[in-house]
PAMITOR-809832 format. One record per residue: x, y, z of N, C-alpha, C in turn. Coordinates in steps of 0.2 Angstrom, whole numbers, padded with zeros to 4 digits, always signed. Layout:
% PAMITOR-809832
XYZXYZXYZ/...
This chain:
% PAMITOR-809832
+0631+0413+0568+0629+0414+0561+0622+0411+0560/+0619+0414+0556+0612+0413+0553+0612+0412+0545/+0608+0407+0544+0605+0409+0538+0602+0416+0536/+0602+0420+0531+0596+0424+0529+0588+0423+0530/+0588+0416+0527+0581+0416+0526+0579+0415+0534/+0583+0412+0539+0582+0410+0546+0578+0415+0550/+0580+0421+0547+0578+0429+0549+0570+0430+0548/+0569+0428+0541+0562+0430+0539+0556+0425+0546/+0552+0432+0549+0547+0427+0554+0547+0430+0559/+0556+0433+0560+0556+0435+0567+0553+0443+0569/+0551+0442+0575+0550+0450+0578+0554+0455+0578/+0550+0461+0577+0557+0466+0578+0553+0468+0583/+0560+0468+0589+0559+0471+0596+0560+0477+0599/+0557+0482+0602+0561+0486+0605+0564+0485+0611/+0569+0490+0611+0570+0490+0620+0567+0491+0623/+0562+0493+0625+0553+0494+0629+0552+0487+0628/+0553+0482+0624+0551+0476+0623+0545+0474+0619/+0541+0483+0616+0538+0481+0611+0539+0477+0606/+0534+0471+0604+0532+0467+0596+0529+0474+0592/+0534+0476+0589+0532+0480+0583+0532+0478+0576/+0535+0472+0572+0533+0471+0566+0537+0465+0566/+0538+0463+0560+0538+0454+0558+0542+0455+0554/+0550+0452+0552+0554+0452+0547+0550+0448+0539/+0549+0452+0534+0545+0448+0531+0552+0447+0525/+0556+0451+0523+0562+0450+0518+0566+0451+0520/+0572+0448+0519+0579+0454+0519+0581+0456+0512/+0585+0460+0516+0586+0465+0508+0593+0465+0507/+0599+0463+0504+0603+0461+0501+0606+0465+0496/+0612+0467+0496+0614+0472+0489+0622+0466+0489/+0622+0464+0483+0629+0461+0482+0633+0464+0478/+0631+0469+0477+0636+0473+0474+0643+0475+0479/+0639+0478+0483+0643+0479+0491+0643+0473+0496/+0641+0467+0495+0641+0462+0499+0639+0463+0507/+0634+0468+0505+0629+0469+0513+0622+0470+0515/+0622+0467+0519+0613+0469+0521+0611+0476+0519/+0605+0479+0519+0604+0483+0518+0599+0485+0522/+0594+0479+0522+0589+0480+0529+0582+0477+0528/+0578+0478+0527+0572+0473+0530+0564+0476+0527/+0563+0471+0523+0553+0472+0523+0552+0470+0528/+0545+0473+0530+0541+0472+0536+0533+0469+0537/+0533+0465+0539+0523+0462+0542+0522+0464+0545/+0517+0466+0548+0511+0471+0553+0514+0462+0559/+0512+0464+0566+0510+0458+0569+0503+0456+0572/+0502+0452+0573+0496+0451+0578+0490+0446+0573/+0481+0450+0575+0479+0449+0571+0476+0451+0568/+0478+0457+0562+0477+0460+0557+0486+0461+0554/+0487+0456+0552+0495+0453+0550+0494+0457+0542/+0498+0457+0539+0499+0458+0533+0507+0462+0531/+0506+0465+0526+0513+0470+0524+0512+0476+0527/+0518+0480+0530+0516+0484+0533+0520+0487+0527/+0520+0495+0526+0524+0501+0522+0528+0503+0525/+0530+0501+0530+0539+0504+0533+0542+0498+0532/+0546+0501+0532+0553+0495+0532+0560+0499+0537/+0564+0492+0540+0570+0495+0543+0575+0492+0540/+0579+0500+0540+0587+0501+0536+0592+0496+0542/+0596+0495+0539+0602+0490+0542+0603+0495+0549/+0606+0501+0549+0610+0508+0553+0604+0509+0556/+0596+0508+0555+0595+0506+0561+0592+0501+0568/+0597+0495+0566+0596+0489+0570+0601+0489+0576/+0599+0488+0580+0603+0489+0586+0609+0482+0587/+0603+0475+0586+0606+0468+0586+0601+0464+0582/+0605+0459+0579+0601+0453+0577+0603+0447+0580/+0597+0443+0583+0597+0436+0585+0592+0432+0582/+0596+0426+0585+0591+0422+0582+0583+0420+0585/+0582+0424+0590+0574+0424+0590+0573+0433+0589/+0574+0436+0588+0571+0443+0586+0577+0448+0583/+0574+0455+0580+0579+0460+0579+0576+0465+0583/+0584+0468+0585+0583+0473+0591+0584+0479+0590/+0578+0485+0589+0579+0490+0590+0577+0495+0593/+0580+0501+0593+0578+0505+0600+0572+0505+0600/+0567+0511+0597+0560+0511+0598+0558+0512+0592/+0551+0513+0590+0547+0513+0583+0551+0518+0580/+0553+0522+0581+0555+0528+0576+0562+0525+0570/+0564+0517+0573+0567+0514+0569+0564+0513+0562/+0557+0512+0561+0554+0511+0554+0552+0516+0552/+0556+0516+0545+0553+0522+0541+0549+0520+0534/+0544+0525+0534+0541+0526+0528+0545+0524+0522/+0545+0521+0516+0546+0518+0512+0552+0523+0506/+0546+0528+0508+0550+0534+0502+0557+0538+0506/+0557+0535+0513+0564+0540+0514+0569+0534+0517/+0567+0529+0515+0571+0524+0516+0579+0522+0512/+0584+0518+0511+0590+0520+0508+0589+0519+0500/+0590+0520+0494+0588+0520+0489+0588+0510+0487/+0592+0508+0489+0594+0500+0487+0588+0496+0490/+0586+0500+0495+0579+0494+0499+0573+0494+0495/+0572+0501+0490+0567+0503+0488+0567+0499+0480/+0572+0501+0476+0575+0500+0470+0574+0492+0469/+0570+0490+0465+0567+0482+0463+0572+0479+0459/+0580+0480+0460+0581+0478+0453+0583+0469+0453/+0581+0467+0448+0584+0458+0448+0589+0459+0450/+0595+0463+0449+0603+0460+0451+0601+0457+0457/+0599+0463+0462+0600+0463+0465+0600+0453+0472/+0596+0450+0469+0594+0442+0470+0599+0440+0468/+0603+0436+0475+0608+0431+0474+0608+0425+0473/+0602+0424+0475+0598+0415+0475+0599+0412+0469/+0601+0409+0467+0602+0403+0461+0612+0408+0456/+0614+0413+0459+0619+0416+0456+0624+0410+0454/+0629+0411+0450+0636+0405+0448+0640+0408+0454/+0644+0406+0458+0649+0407+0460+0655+0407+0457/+0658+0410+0456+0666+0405+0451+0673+0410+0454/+0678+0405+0454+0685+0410+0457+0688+0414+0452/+0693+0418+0454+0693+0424+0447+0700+0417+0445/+0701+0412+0445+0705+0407+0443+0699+0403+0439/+0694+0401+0438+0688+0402+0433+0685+0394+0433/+0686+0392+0442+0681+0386+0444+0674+0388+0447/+0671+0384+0445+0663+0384+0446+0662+0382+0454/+0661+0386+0462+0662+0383+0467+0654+0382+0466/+0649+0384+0466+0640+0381+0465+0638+0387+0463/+0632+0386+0465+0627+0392+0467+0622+0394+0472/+0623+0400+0473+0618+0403+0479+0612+0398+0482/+0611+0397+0488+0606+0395+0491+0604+0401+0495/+0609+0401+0499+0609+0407+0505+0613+0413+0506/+0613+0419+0509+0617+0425+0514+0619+0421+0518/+0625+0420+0522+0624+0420+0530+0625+0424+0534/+0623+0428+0538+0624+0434+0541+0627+0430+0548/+0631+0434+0550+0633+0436+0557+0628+0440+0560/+0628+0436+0568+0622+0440+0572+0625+0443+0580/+0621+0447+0583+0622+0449+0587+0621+0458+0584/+0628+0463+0588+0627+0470+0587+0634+0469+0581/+0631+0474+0578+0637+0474+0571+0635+0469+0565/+0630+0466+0566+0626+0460+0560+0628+0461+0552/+0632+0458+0550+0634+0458+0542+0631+0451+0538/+0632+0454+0531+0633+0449+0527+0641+0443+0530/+0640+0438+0530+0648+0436+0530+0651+0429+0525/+0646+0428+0521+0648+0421+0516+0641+0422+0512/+0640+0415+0510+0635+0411+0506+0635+0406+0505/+0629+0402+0507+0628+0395+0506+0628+0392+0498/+0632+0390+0496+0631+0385+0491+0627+0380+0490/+0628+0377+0483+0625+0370+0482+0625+0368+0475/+0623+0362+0474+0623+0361+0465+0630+0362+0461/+0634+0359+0463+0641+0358+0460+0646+0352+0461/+0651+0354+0456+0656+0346+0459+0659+0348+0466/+0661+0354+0466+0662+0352+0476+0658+0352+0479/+0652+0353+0479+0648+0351+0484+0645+0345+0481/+0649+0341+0476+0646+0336+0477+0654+0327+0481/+0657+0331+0479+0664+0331+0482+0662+0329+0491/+0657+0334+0493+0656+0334+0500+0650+0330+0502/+0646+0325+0497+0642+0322+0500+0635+0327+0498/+0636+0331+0494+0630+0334+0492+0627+0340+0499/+0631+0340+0504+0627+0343+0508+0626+0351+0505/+0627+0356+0509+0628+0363+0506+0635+0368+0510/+0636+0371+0507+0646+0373+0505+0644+0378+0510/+0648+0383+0513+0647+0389+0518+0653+0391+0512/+0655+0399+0510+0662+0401+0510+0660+0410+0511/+0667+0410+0514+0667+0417+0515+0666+0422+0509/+0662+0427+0512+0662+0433+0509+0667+0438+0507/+0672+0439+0501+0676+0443+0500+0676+0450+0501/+0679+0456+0505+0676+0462+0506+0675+0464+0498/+0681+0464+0493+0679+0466+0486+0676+0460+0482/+0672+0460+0480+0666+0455+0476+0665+0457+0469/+0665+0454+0463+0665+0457+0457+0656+0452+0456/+0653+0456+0451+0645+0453+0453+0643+0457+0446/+0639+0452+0442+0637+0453+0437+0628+0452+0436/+0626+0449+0432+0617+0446+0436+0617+0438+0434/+0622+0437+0434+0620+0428+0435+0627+0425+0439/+0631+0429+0440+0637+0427+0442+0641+0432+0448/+0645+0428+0452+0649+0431+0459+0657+0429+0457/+0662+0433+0457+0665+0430+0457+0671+0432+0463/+0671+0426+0467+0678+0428+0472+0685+0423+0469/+0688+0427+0476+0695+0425+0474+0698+0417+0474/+0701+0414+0472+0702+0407+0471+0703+0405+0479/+0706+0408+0482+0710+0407+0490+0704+0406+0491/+0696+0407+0490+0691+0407+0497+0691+0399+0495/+0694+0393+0493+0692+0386+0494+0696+0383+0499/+0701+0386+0502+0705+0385+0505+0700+0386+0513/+0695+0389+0513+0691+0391+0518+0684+0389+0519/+0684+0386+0513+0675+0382+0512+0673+0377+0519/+0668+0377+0521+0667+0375+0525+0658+0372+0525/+0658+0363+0526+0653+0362+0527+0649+0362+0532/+0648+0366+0537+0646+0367+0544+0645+0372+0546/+0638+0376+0547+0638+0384+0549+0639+0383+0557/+0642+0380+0560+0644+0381+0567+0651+0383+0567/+0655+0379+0562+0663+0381+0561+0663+0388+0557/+0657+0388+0553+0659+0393+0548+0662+0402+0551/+0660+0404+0556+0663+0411+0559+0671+0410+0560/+0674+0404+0561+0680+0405+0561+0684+0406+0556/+0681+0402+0548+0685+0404+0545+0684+0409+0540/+0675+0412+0542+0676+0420+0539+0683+0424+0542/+0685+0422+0547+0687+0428+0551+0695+0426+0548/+0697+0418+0548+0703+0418+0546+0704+0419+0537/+0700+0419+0535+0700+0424+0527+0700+0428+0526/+0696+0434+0531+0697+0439+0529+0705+0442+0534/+0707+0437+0537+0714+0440+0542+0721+0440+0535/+0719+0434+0532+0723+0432+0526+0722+0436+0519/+0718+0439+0515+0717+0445+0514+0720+0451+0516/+0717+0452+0522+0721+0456+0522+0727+0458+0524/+0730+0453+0525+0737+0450+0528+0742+0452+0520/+0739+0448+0515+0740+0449+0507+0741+0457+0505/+0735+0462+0506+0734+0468+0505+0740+0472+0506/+0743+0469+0514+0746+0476+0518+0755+0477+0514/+0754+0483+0514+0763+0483+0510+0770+0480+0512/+0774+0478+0509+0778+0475+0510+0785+0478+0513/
């Protein structure tokens, strides 16, 4: 598990082992609660912003020192890029959002994404902060899991009340209980 912002700096690599560009943004849609993919900075010394950008579908892996993809023909041109990476809209920015359960407590507000890393890299929570449970905890910052279905307005997230039962102050424990909320969910979903 990674923060989002952890991402911005790193190289994207090919398998050739090419330094081809520099993560300069991640791109976030929380409507859908997923990556999207990535602005990009030239590397070296003539650094700057480059006009390709890399779509999620095609990253091969994300770690914590680079993102891997096959070869250049991963960066596309801006205008054929997926419509979400392009489209500037404010929703789209989760940083400072309300949290709240659809039972209608205030869990904080966005600091971070956390993404899962490796092959198959998601969204899978959000870092918190600035609230009575996160002050409950000493002030540090909240980790909770990402709901598959997410209701999302422009100042507000609203997940299911069960995600408190899964908050977690520590992104080294945090993978576990993305995975035991979303078992639990779907555990709920399945017919009876």
């Amino acid at each position: 598990m990674a923060r989002a912002t952890d991402l911005i700096g790193l190289p994207v690599v090919t398998f050739a082992g090419e330094d081809i560009a520099e993560i300069k943004d991640v791109v976030y849609e929380p409507a859908q609660g997923g990556l999207v993919g990535f602005t990009l900075n030239k590397r070296g010394f003539f650094a700057g912003r480059l006009k390709l950008v890399l779509a999620m579908d095609a990253v091969h892996a994300l770690g914590r020192d680079a993102v891997m993809v096959e070869d250049e023909s991963a960066l596309v041109d801006t205008r054929e890029a997926p419509e979400a990476m392009t489209d500037a809209s404010s929703e789209r920015n989760v940083i400072g959002a309300a949290v709240i359960t659809d039972g209608g407590k205030q869990l904080g507000t966005v600091t971070d994404v956390v993404v899962s890393l490796g092959t198959g890299a998601e969204a899978v929570g959000y870092e918190l902060g600035g609230s009575a449970i996160t002050a409950e905890h000493g002030r540090r910052p909240l980790f909770i899991p990402l709901p598959e279905q997410l209701a999302v307005s422009g100042e507000a997230l609203m997940v299911p009340a069960e995600v408190e039962a899964f908050v977690r102050d520590d992104l080294s424990g945090f993978g576990a209980a993305v995975a035991d909320f979303r078992a639990r969910l779907h555990h709920e979903s399945e017919p009876r």
